[in-house]
C-alpha positions as CSV (number, residue, x, y, z in Angstrom):
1,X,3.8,-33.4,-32.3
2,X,3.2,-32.2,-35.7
3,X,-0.2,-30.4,-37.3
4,X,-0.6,-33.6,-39.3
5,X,0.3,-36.1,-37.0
6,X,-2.6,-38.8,-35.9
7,X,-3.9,-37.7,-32.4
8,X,-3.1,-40.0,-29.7
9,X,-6.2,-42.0,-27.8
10,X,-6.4,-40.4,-24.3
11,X,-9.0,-42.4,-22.8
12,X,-6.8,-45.7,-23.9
13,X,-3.8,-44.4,-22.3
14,X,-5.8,-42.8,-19.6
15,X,-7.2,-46.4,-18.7
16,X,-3.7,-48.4,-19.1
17,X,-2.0,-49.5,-15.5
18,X,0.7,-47.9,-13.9
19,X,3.8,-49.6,-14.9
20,X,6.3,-47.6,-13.5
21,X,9.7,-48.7,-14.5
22,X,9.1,-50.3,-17.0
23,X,11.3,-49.5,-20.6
24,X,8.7,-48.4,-23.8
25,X,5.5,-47.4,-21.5
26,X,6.3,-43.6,-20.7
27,X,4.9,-41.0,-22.8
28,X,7.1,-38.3,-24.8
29,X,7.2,-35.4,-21.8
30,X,4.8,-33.3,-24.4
31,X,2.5,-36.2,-24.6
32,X,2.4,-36.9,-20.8
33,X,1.9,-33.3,-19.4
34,X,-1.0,-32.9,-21.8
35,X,-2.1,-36.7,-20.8
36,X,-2.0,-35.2,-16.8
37,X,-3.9,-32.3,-17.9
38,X,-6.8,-34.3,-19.8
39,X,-7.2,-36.5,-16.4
40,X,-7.7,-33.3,-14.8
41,X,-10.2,-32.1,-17.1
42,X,-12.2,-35.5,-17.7
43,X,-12.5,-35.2,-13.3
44,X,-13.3,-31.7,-12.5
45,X,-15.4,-30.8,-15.4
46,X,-19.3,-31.7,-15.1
47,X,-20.1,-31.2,-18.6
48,X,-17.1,-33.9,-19.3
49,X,-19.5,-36.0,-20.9
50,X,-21.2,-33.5,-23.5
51,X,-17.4,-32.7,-24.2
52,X,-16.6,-36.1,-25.1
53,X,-19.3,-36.5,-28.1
54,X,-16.9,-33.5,-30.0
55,X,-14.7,-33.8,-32.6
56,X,-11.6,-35.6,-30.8
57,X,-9.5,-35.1,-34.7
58,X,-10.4,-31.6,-34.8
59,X,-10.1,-30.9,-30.9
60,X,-6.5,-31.8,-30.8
61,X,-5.5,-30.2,-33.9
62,X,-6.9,-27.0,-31.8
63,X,-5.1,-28.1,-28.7
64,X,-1.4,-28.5,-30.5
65,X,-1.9,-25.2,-32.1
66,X,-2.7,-23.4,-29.0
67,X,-0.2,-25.3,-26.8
68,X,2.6,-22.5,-27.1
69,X,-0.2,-19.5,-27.1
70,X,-1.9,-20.5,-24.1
71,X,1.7,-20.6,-21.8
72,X,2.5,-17.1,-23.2
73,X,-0.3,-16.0,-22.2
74,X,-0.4,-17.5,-18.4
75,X,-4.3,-18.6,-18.4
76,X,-5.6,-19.7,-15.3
77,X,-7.6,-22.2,-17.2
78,X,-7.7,-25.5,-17.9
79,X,-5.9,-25.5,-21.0
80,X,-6.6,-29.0,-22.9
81,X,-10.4,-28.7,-22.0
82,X,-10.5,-24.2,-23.2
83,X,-9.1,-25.2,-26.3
84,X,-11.1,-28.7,-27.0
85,X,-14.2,-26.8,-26.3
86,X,-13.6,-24.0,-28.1
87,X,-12.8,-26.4,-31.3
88,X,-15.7,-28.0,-31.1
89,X,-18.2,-25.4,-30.0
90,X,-17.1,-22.7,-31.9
91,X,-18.9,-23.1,-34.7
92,X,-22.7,-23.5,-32.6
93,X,-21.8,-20.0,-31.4
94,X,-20.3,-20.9,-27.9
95,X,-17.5,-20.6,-26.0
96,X,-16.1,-22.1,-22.8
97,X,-13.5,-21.2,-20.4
98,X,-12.6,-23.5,-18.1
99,X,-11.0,-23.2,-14.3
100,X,-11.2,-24.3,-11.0
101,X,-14.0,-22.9,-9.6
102,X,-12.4,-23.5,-5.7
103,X,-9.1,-21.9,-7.0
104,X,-9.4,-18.2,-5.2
105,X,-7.9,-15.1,-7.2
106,X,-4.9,-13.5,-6.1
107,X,-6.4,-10.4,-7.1
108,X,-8.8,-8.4,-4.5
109,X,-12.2,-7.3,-5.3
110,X,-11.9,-3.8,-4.6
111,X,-8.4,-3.4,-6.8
112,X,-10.5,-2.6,-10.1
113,X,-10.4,0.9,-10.7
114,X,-13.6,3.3,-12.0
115,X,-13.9,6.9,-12.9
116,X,-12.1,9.5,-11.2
117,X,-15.6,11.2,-10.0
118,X,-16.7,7.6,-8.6
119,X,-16.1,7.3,-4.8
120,X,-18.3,5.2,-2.3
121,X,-20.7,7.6,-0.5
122,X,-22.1,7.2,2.8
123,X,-25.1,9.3,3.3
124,X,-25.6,9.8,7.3
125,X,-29.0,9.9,9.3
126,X,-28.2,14.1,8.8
127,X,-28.4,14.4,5.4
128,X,-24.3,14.3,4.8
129,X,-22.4,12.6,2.4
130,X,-19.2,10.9,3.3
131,X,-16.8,9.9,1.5
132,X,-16.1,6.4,4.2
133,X,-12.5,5.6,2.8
134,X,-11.4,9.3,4.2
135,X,-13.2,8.8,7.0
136,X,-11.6,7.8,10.8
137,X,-14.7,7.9,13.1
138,X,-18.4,9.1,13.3
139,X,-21.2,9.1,15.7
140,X,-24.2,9.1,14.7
141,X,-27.0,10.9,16.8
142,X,-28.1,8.0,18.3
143,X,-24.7,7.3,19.6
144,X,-23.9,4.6,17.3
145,X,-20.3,5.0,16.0
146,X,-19.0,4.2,13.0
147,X,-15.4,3.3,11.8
148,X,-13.9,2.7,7.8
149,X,-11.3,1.9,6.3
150,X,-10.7,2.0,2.3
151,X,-13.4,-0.8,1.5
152,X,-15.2,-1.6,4.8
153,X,-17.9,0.7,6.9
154,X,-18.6,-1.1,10.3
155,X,-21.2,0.4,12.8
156,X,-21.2,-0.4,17.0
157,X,-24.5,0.5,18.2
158,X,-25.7,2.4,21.3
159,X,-28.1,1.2,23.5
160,X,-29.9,4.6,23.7
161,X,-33.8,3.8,22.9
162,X,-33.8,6.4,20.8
163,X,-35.4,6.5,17.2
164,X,-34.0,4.7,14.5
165,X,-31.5,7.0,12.5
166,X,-30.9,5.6,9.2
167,X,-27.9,5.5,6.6
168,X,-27.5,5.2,3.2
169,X,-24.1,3.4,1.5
170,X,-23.9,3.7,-2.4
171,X,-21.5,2.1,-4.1
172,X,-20.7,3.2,-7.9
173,X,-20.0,1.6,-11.3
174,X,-16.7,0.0,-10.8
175,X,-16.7,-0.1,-7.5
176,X,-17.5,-3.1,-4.5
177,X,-17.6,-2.1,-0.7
178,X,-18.4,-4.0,2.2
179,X,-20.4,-3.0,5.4
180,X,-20.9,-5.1,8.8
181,X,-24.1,-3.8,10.3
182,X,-24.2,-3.1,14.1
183,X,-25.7,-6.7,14.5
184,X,-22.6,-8.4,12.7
185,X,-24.1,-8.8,9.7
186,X,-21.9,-8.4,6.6
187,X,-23.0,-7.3,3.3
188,X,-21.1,-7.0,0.3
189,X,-22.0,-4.7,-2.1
190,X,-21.6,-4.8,-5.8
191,X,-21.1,-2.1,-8.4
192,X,-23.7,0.1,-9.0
193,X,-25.6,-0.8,-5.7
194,X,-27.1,1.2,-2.7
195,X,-28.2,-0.3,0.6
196,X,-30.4,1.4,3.1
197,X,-30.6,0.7,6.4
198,X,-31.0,1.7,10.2
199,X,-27.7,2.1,12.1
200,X,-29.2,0.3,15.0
201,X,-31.7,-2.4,15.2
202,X,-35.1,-1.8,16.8
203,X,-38.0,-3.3,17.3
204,X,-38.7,-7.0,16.2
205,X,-37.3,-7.1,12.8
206,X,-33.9,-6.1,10.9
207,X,-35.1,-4.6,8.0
208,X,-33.0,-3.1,5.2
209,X,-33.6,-2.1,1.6
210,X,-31.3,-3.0,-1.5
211,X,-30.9,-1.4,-4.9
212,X,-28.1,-3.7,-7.2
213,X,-26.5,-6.5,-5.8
214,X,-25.5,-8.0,-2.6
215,X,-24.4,-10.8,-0.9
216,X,-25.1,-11.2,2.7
217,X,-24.0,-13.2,5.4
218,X,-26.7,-12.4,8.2
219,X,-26.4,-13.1,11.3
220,X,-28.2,-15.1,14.0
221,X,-30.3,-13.6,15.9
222,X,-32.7,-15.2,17.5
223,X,-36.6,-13.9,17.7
224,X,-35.4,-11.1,15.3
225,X,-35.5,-12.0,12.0
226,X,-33.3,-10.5,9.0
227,X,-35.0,-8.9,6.3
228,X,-34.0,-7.2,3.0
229,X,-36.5,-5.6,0.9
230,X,-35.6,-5.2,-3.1
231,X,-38.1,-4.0,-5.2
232,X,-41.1,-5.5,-5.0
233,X,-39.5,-8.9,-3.2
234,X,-38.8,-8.8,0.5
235,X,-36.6,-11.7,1.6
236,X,-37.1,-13.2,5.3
237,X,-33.5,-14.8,6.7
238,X,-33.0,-16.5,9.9
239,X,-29.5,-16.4,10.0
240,X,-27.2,-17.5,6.5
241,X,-25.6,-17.0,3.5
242,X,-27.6,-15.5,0.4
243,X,-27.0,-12.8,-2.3
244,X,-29.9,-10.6,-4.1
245,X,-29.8,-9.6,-7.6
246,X,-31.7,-6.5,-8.1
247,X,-30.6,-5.0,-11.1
248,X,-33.3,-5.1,-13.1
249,X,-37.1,-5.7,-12.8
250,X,-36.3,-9.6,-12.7
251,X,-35.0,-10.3,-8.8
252,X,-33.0,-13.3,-8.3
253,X,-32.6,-14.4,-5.1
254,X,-29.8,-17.2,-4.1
255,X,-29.4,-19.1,-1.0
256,X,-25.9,-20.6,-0.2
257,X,-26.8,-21.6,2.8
258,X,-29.2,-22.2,6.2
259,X,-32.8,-20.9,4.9
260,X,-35.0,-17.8,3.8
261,X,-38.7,-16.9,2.8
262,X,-39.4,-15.6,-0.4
263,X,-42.1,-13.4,-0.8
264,X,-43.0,-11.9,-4.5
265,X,-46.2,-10.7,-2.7
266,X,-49.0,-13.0,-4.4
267,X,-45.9,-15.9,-4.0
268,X,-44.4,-16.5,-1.0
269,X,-41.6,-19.7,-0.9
270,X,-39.0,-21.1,1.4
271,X,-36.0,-21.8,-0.6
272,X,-33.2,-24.6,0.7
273,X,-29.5,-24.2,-0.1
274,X,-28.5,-24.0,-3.6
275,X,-31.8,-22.7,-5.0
276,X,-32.7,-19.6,-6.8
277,X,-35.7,-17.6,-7.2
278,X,-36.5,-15.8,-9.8
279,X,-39.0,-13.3,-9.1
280,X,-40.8,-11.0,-11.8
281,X,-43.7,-9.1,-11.6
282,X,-44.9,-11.1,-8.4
283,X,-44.3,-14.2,-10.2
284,X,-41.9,-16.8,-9.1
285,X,-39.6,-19.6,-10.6
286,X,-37.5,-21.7,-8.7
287,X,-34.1,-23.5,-10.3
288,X,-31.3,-25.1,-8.5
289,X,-27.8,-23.8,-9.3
290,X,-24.4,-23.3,-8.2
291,X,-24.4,-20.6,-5.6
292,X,-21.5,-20.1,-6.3
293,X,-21.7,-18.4,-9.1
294,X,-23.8,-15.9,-8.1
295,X,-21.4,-15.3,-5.0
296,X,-18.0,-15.3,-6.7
297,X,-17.9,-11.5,-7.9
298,X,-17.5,-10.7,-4.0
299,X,-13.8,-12.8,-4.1
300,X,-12.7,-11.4,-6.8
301,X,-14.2,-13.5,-9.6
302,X,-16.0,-13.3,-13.1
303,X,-18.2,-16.1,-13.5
304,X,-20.3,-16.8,-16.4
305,X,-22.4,-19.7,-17.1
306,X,-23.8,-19.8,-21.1
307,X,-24.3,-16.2,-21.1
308,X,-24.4,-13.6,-24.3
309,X,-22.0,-11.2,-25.0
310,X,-24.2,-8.5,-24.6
311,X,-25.0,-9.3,-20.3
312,X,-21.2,-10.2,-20.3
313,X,-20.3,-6.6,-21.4
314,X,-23.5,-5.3,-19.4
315,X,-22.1,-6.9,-16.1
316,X,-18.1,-5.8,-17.4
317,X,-19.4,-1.8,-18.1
318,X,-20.7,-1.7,-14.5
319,X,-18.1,-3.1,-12.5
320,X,-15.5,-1.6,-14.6
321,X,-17.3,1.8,-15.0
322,X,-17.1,1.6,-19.0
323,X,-19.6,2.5,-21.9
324,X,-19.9,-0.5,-23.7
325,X,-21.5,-0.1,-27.9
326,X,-21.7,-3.5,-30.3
327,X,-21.1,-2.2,-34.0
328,X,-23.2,-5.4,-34.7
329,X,-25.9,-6.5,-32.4
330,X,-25.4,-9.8,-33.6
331,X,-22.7,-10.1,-31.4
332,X,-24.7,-9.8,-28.7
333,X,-26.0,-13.1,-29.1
334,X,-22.5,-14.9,-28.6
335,X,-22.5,-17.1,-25.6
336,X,-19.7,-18.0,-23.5
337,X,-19.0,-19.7,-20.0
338,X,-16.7,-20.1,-17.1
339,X,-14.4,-17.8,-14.4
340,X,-11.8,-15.6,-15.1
341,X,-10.4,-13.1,-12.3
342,X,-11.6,-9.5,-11.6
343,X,-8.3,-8.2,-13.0
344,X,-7.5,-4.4,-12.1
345,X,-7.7,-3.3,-15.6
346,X,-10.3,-4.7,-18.1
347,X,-8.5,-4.8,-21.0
348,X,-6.7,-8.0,-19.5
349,X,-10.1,-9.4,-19.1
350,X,-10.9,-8.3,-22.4
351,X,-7.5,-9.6,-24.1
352,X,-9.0,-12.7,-22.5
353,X,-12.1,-13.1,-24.3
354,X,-10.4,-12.0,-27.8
355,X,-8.2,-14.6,-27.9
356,X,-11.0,-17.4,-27.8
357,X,-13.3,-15.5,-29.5
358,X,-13.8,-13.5,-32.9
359,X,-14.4,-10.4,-31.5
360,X,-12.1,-7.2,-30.6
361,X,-13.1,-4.8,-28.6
362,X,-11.6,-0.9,-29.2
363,X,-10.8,1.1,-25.5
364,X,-11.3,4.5,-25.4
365,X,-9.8,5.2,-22.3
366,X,-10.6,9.3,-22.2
367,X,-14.4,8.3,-23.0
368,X,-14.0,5.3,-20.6
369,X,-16.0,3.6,-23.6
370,X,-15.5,0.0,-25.4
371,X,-16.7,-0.6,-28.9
372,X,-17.2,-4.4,-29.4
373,X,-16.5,-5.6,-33.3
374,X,-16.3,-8.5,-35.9
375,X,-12.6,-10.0,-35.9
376,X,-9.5,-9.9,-34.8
């Protein structure tokens, strides 16, 4: 099909009957893959309708020219839907990339790599730091033992009555690690986290304390409720699926799934899967969302929803360990959307972004430093 040449009506042909076998209904094979990929789109996306109100002339004028670009470039994407959107939304300063968001990465989480001086530390009940993807086996003084591997710590308690000995696991920029507590909890730790916590159990509560992010899968245990402290929020689980957000002074707290107790101290909620609070200062909002995008970054996925530039490349400087500088704050303000892989190196993340955007960002490997900047 030609720049110039009239764009086809694909909710017409979208509607029409199958008549296979019949002479004069197919579609040139150009015509009918994008057709196939339009269905797609028009079914999985939930914004389909705010897409539809675009430009349709201009949108497929974007779409022919970015046919041959976008299989070059092997985008996991939607491709019909990236480039309609990004036609017609462009202009009101967003930007939306589309994908699957049940299509799982073929890239692990913990490929990504940081700073040579960045290595997961475990600091034991003595005082010690270890470094857990050199370590075999450890007991701590309480008898509990502890095993790792390159991205996992796992503990096996002993039943010793002792006191609580405690551990510390931090995780750097550019780094995730995973732990499964001696109860069989797991937790997965993002960049830039720490996550304190007794190596055994006692008493009538499992209490640990988060700095960062984590997602947790607790588990049930019955009369002995889970608890994670962050800040100035302390979250009460009986058993499920949640991940806390503890970055900054604003706590979000997301339930995937079975229940917790929020308490902000003057606020204390129950929140039901697929709710979020957002806790500040003891005060408390509750939205429903998508857990999971606020869960993806532990498989291996970037997910962004309407977000600026500026947290994009906060969120990319931590878990990449880079420096990120805007040589105009203005493009800060910038907002894009949807899920791209945790790729090993961020410039394929960032080659990403430039290609849909009009921004380039400059690497400066030896600095481990990104300059974000007007144009291509």
């Amino acid at each position: 099909m030609t720049e110039n040449q009239p764009s086809p009506d694909w909710d017409k042909l979208a509607a029409r009957p199958e008549q296979s076998g019949q002479e004069g209904d197919a579609l040139p094979p150009e015509e009918e893959a994008m057709l196939q990929e339009y269905l797609l789109i028009r079914e999985a996306a939930p914004g389909w309708q705010e897409i539809a109100t675009l430009d349709t002339e201009a949108a497929w004028q974007g779409v022919a020219a970015r046919i041959t670009h976008h299989k070059k470039a092997h985008f996991n994407w939607f491709r019909v839907a990236a480039a309609a959107v990004v036609t017609g939304l462009i202009a009101g300063g967003a930007v939306f990339l589309l994908k699957s968001p049940h299509q799982k990465p073929t890239t692990t989480v913990a490929a990504h790599t940081a700073g040579k001086n960045n290595q997961v530390k475990l600091i034991t009940g003595s005082g010690a730091a270890v470094l857990p993807d050199t370590l075999t086996r450890l007991r701590e003084e309480d008898g509990t033992s502890i095993s790792a591997t390159s991205n996992t710590v796992s503990y096996n308690a002993a039943q010793t009555g002792k006191s609580p000995v405690y551990n510390t696991l931090m995780v750097p920029r550019g780094k995730t690690y995973k732990v499964v507590l001696s109860d069989g909890t797991q937790v997965w730790l993002n960049a830039d986290s720490r996550l304190h916590f007794p190596v055994a159990f006692t008493g009538n509560t499992r209490e640990v304390e988060l700095e960062g992010e984590a997602c947790f899968e607790a588990a049930p245990l019955a009369g002995k409720p889970f608890l994670v402290k962050a800040g100035g929020v302390k979250v009460v689980v009986l058993g499920t699926v949640f991940n806390v957000n503890a970055y900054t002074e604003k706590i979000l707290t997301t339930l995937v799934s079975g229940k917790v107790r929020v308490d902000a101290g003057a606020d204390i909620r129950e929140l039901t899967p697929g709710q979020q609070a957002a806790c500040r200062q003891g005060a408390m909002s509750i939205i429903k969302v998508d857990p999971e995008q606020f869960t993806a970054w532990k498989d291996g996925l970037l997910v962004f929803d309407n977000e600026s530039l500026g947290d994009i490349m906060t969120r990319l400087g931590r878990e990449y360990d880079y420096t990120v500088n805007f040589e105009n704050t203005s493009l800060q303000h910038l907002r894009l959307g949807g899920n791209i892989e945790k790729y090993t190196d961020i410039s394929q993340v960032l080659n990403l972004l430039e290609q849909l955007t009009d921004v380039h960002f400059i690497i400066h490997q030896p600095q481990r430093a990104i300059m974000v900047k007007q144009g291509k």
